[in-house]
C-alpha positions as CSV (number, residue, x, y, z in Angstrom):
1,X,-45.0,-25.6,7.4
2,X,-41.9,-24.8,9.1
3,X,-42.1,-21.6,11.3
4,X,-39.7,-18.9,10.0
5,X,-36.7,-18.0,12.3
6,X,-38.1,-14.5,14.2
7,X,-34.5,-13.2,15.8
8,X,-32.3,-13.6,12.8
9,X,-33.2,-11.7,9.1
10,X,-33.8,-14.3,6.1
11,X,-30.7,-13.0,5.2
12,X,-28.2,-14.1,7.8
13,X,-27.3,-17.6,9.2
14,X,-25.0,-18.6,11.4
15,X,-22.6,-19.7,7.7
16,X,-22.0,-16.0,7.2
17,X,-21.4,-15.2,11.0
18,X,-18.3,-18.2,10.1
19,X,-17.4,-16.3,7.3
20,X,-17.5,-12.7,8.9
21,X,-15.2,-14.6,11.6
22,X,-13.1,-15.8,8.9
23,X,-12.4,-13.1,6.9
24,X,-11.7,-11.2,9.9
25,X,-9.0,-13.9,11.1
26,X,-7.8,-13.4,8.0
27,X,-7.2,-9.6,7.9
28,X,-5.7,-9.6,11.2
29,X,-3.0,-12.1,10.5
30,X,-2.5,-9.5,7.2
31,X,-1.6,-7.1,9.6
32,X,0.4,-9.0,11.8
33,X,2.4,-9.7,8.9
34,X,2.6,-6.3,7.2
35,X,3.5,-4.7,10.2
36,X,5.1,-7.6,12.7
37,X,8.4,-5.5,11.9
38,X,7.7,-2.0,12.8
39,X,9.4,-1.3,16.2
40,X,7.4,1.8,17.6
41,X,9.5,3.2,20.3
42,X,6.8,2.9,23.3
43,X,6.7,5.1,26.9
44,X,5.7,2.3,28.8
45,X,9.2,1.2,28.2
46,X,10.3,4.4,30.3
47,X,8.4,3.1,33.3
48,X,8.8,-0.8,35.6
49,X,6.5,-3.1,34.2
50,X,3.8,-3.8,36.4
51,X,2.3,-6.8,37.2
52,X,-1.0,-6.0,35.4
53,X,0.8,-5.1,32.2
54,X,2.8,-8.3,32.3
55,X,-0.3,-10.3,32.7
56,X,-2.2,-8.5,29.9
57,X,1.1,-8.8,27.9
58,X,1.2,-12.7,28.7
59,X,-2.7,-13.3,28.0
60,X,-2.1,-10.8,24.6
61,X,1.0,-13.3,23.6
62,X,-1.7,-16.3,24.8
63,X,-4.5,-15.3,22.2
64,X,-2.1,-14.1,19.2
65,X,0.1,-17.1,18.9
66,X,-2.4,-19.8,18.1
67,X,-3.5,-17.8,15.2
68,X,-0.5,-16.3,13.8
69,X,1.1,-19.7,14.7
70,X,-1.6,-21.9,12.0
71,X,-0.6,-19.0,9.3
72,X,3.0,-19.5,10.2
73,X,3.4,-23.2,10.2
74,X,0.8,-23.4,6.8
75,X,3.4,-21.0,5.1
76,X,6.3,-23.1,6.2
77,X,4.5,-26.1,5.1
78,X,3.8,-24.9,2.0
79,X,7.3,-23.8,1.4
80,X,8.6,-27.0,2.8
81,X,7.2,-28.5,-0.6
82,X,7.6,-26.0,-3.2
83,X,11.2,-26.2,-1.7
84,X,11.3,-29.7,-2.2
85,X,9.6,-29.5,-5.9
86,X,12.3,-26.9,-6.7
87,X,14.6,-29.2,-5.8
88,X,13.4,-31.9,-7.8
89,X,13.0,-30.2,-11.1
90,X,15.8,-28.5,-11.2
91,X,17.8,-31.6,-10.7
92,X,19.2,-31.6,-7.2
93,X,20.3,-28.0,-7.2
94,X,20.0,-27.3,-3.2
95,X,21.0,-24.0,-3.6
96,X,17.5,-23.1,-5.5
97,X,15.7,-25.1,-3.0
98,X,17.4,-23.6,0.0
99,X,16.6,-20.3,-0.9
100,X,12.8,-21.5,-0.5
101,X,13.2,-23.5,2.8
102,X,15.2,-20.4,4.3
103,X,12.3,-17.7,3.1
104,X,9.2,-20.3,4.4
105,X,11.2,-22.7,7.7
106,X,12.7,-20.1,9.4
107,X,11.6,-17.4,11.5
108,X,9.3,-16.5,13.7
109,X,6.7,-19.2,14.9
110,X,5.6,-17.9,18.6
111,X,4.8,-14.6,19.6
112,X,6.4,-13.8,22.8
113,X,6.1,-10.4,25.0
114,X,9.5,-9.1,23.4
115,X,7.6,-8.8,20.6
116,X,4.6,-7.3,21.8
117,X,6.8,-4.7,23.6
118,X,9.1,-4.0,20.0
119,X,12.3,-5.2,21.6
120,X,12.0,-8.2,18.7
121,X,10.7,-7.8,15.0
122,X,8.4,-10.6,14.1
123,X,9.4,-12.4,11.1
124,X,7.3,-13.8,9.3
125,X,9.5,-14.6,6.3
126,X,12.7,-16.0,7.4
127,X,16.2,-14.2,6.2
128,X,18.9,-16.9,5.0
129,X,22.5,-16.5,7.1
130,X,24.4,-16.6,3.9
């Protein structure tokens, strides 16, 4: 008989500790995205940066990009082919299909201490020049 597991409950295992990490990627890229435009006007702008701010604004831009980076390039991806679908069944009409690769391709992809400070947006969903 196999000894029951004394320092976690019956109830946990390490799947939902994966799931709890998931969901919680999840809700922070939610964020990102919901407010990656908001430009709060900061008063650490007022004052030099300092070398520990740039470093925890470099290491901040290090951890953020990788994930909002997988979200990004997954909705570009995904747009890439939709694009192309719309393209196809609507009988070559790159105008539909362009309005689909603008919205999902372009934008931003990396998260850089501009943004981080609120001198760039972040855009997530990309604008067409037209």
């Amino acid at each position: 008989m196999d000894k029951p597991n004394l320092l976690l409950p019956p109830i946990i295992s390490p799947h939902h500790s994966y799931l709890k990490r998931t969901c919680m990627v999840v809700v922070f890229a939610f964020l990102v995205i919901q407010f990656g435009s908001f430009q709060p006007v900061h008063a650490a702008e007022l004052e030099e940066d300092t070398g520990t701010s740039q470093l925890l604004t470099g290491a901040a831009c290090f951890i953020l990009t990788p994930v909002y980076g997988a979200f990004k390039l997954a909705f570009a991806g995904a747009g890439a082919i939709v694009g192309g679908l719309a393209w196809t069944f609507t009988g070559g009409d790159e105008e539909a299909a362009q309005k689909i690769w603008d919205a999902s391709l372009k934008g931003t992809y990396i998260i850089t201490p501009d943004h981080l400070n609120g001198k760039e947006s972040v855009e997530f969903v990309g604008s067409s020049d037209a």
